[in-house]
DSSP file (Angstrom, degrees, kcal/mol; ACC not computed):
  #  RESIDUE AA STRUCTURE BP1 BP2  ACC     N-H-->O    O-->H-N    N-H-->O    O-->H-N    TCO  KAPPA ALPHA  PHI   PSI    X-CA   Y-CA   Z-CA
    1    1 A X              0   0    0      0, 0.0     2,-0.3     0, 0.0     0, 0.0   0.000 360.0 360.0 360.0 152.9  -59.0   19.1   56.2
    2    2 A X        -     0   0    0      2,-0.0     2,-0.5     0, 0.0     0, 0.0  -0.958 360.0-139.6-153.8 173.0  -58.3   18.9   52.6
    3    3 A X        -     0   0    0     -2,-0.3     2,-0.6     3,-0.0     3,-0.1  -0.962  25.2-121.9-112.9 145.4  -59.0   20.2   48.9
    4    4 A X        +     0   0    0     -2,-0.5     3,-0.1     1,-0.1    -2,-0.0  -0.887  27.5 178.9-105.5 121.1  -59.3   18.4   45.6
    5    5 A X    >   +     0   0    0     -2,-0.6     3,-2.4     1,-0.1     4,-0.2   0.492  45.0 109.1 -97.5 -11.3  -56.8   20.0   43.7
    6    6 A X  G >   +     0   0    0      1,-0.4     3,-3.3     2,-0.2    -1,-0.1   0.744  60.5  68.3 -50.7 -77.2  -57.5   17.8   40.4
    7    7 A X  G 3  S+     0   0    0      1,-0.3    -1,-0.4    -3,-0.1    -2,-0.1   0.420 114.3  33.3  -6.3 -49.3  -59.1   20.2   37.9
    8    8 A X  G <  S+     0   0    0     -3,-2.4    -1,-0.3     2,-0.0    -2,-0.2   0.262  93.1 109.4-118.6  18.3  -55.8   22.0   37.7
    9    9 A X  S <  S-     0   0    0     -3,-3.3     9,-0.1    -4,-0.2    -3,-0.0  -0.373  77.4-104.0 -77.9 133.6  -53.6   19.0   38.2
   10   10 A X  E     -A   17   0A   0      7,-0.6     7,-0.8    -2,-0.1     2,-0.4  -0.347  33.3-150.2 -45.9 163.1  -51.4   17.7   34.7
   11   11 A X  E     -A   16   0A   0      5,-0.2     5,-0.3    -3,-0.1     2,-0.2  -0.992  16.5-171.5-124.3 149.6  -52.9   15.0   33.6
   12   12 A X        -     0   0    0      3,-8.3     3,-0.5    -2,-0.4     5,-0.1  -0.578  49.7 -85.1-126.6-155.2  -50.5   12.1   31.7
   13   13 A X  S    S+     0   0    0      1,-0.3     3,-0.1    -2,-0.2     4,-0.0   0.666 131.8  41.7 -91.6 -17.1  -52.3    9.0   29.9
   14   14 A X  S    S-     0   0    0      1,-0.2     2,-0.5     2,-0.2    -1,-0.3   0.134 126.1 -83.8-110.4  15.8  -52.6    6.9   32.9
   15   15 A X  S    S+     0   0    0     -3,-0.5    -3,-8.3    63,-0.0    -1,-0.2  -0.921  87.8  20.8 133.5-147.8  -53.7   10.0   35.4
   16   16 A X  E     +A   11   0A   0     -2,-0.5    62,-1.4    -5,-0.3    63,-0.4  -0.040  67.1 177.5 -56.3 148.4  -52.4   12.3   37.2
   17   17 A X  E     -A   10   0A   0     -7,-0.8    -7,-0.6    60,-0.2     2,-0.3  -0.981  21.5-104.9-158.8 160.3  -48.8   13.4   36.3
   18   18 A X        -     0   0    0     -2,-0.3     2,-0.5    58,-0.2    58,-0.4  -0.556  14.3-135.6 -99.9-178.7  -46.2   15.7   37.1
   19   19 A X        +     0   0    0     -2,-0.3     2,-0.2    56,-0.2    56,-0.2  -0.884  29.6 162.0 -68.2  91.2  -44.5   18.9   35.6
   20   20 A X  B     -B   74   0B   0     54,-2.6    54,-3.4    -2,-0.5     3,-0.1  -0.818  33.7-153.5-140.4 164.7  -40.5   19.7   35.4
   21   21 A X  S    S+     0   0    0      1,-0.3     2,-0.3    -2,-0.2    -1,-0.2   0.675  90.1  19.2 -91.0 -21.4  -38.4   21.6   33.8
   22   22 A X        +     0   0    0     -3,-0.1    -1,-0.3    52,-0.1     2,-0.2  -0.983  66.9 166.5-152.0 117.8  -35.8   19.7   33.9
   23   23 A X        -     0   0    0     -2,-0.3     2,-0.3    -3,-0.1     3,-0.2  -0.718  18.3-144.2-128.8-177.7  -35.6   15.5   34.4
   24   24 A X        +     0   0    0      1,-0.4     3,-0.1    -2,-0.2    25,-0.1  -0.753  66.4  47.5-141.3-162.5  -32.6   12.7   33.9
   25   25 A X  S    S+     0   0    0     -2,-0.3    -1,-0.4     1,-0.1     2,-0.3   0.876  85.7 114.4  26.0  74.2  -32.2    9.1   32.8
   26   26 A X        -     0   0    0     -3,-0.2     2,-0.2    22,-0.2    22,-0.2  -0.855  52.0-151.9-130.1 158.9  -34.4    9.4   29.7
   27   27 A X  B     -F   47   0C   0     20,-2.0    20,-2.4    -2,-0.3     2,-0.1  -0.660  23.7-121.6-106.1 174.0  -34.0    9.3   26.2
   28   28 A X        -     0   0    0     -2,-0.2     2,-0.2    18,-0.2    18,-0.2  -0.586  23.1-158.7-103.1 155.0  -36.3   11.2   23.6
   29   29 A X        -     0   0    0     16,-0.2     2,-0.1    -2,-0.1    18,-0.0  -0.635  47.3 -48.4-122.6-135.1  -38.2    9.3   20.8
   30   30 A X        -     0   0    0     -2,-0.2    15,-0.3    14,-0.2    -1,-0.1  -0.322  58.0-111.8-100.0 151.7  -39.5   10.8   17.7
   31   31 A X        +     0   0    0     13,-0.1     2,-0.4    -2,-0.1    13,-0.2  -0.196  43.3 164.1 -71.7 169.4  -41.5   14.1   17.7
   32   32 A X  E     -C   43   0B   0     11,-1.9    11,-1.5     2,-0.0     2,-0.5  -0.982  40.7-110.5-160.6 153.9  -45.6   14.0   16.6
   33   33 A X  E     -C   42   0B   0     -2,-0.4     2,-0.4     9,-0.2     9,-0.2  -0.784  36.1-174.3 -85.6 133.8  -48.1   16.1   16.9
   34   34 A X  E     -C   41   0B   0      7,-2.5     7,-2.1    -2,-0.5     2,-0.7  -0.979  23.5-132.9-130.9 131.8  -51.1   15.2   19.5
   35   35 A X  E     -C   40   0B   0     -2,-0.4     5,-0.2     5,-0.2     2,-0.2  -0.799  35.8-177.7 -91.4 152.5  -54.2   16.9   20.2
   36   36 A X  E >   -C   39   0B   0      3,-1.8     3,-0.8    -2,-0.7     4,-0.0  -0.348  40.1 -92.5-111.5-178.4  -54.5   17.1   23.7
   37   37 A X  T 3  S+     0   0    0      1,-0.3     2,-0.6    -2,-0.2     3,-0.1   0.712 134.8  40.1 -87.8 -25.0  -57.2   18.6   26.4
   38   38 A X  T 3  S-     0   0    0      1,-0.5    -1,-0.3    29,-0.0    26,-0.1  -0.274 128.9-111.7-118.2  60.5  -55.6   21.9   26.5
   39   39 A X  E <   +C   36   0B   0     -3,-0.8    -3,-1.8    -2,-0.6    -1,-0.5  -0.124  65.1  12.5  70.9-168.7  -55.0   21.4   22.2
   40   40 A X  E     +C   35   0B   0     -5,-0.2    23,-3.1    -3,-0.1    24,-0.8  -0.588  64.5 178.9 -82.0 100.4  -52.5   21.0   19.6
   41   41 A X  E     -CD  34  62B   0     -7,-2.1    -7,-2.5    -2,-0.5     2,-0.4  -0.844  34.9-144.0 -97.7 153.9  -49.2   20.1   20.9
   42   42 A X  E     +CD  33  61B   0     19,-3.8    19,-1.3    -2,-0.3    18,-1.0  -0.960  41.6 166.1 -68.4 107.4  -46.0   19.3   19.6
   43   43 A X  E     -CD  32  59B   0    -11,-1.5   -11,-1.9    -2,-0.4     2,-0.4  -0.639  31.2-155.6-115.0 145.2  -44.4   16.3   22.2
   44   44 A X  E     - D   0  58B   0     14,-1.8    14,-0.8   -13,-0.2     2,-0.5  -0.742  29.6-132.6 -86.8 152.2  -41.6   13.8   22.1
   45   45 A X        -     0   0    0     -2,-0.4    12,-0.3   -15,-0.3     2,-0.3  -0.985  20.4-140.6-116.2 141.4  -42.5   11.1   24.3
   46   46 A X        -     0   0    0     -2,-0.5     9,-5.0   -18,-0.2    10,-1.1  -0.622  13.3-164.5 -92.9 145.8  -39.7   10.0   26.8
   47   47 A X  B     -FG  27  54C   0    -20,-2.4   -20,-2.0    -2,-0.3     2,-0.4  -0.880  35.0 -93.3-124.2 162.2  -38.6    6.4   28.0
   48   48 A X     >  -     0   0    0      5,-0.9     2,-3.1    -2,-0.3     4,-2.8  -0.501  21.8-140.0 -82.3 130.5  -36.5    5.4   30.9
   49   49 A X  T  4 S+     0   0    0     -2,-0.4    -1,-0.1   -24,-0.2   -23,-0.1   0.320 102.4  57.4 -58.3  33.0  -32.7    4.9   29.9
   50   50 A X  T  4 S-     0   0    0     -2,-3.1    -1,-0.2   -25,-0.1   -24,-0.0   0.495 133.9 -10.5-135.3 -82.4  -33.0    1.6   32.3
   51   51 A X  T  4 S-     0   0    0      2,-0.1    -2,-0.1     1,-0.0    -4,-0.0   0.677  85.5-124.6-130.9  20.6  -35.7   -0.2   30.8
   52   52 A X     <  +     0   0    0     -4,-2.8    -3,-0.1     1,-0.2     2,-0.1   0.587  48.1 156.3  46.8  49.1  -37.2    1.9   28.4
   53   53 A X        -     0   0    0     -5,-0.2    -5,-0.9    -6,-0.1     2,-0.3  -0.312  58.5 -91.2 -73.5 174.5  -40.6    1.9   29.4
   54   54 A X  B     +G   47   0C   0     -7,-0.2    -7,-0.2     1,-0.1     3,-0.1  -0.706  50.2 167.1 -64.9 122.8  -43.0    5.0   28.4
   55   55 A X        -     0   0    0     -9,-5.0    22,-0.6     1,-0.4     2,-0.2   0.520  59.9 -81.9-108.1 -13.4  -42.5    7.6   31.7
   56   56 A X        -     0   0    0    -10,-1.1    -1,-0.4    20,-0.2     2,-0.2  -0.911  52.9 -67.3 155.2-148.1  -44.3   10.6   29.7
   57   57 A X        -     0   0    0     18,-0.5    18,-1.1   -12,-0.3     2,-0.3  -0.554  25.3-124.0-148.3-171.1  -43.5   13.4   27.0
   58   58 A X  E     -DE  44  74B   0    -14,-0.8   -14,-1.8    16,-0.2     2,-1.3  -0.924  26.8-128.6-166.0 110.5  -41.5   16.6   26.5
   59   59 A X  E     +D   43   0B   0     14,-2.3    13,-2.6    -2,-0.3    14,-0.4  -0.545  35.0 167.2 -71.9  81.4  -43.5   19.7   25.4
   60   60 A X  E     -     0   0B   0     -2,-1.3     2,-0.3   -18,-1.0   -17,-0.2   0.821  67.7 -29.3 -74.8 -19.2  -41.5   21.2   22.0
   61   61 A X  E     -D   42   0B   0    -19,-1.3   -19,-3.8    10,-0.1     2,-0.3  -0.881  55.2-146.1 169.1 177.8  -44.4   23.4   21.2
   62   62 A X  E     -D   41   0B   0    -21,-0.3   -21,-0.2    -2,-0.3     6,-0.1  -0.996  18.7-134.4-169.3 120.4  -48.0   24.2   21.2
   63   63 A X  S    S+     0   0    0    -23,-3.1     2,-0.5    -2,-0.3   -22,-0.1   0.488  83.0  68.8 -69.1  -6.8  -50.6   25.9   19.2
   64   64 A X  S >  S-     0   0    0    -24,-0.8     3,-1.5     1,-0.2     4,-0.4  -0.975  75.4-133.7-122.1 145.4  -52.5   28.0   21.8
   65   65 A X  G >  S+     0   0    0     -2,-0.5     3,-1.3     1,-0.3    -1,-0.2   0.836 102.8  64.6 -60.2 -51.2  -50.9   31.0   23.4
   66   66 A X  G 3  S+     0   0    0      1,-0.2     3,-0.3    -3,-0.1    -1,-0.3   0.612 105.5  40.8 -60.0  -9.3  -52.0   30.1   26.7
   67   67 A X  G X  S+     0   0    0     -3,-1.5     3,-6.1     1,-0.2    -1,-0.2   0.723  78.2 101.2-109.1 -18.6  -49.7   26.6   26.9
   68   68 A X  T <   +     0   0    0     -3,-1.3    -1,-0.2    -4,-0.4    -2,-0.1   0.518  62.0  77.0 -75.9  32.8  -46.7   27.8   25.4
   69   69 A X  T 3  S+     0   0    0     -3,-0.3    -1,-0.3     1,-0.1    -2,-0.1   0.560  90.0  71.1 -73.8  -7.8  -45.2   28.1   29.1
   70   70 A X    X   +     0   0    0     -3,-6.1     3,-0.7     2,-0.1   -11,-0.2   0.999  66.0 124.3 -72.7 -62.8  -45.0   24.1   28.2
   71   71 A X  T 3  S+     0   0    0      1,-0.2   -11,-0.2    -4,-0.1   -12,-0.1   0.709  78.3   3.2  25.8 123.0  -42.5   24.8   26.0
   72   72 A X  T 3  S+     0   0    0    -13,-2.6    -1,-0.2   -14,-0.1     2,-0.1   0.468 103.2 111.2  90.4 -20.8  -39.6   22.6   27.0
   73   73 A X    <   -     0   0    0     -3,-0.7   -14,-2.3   -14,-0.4     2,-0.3  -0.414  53.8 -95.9-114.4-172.7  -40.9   20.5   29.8
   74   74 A X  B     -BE  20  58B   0    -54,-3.4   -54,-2.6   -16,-0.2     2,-0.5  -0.915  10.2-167.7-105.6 124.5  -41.9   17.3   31.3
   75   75 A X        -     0   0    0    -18,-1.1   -18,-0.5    -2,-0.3   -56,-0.2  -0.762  15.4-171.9-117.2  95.2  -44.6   15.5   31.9
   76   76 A X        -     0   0    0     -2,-0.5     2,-0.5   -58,-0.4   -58,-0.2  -0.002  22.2-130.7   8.6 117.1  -44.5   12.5   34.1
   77   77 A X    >   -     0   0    0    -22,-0.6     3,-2.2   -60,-0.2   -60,-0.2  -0.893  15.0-152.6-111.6 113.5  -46.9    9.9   35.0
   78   78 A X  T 3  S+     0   0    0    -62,-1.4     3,-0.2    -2,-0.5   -61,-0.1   0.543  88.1  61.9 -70.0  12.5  -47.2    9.5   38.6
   79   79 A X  T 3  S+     0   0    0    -63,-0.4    -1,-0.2     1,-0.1   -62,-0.0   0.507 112.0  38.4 -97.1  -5.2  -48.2    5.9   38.6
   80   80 A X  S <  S+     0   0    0     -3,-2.2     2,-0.3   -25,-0.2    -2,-0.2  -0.046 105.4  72.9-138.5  41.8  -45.0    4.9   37.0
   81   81 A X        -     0   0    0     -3,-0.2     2,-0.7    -4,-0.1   -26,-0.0  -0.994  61.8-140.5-142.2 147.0  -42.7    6.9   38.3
   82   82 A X        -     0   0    0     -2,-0.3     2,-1.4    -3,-0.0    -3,-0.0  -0.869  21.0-148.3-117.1 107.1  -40.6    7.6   41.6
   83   83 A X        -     0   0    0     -2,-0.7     2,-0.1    -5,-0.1    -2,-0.0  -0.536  14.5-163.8 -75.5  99.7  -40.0   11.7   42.6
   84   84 A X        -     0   0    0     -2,-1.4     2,-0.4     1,-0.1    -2,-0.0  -0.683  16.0-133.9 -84.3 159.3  -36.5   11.8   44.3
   85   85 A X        -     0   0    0     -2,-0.1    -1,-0.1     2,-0.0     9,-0.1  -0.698  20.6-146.5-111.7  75.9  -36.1   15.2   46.2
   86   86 A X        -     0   0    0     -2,-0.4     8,-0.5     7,-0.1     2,-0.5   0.257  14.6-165.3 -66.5 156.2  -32.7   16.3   45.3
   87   87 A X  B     -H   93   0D   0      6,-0.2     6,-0.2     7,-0.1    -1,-0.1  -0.838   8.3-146.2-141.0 108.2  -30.9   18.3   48.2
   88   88 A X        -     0   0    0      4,-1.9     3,-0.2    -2,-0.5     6,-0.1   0.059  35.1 -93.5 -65.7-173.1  -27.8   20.3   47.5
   89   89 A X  S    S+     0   0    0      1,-0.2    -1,-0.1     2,-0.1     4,-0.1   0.365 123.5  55.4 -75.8 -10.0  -24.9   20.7   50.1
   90   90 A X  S    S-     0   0    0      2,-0.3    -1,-0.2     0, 0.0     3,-0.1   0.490 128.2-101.2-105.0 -15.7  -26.2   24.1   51.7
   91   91 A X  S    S+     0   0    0      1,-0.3     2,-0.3    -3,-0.2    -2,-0.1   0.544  78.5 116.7  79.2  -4.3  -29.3   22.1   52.3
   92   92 A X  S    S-     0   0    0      1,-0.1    -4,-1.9    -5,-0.1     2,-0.3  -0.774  74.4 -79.0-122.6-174.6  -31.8   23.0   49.6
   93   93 A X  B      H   87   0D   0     -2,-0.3    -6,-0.2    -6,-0.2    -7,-0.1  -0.444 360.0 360.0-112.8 137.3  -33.2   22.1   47.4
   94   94 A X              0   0    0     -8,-0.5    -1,-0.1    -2,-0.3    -7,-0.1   0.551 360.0 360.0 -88.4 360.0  -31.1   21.9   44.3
């Protein structure tokens, strides 16, 4: 059995993408304004410090009340990207 979860899924420019609060190896480039499906963001977009493709953006702020939980975060593109599942010493997940 299964559900299609898409409808509430990020979306990034190539598809599907994910959400973090917090990511490494990237560098920032310069900020813009974008309109987006859910509005008027302000984004960085981030590249990888390795070979410094495009992986996604970074949400600095947002003109509709409802988004600004973006505030701060990452968006991903899962089709060019690899999710490691970090695991602390206790065993969870860090």
């Amino acid at each position: 059995m299964f559900a299609w979860l898409g409808c509430n899924l990020p979306k990034g420019r190539t598809g599907p993408a994910w959400l973090f609060s917090k990511v490494i190896n990237v560098c920032e480039g310069q900020y813009e304004d974008r309109m987006m499906t859910t509005g008027q963001h302000t984004i960085v977009d981030i590249y990888c410090n390795n070979c410094r493709n495009n992986v996604g953006w970074k949400y600095e702020d947002s003109s509709e009340e409802s988004q600004k939980y973006k505030k701060g975060k990452y968006i991903l593109e899962k089709s060019i990207t690899f999710l490691f599942l970090v695991i602390d010493h206790h065993g969870k997940r860090a």
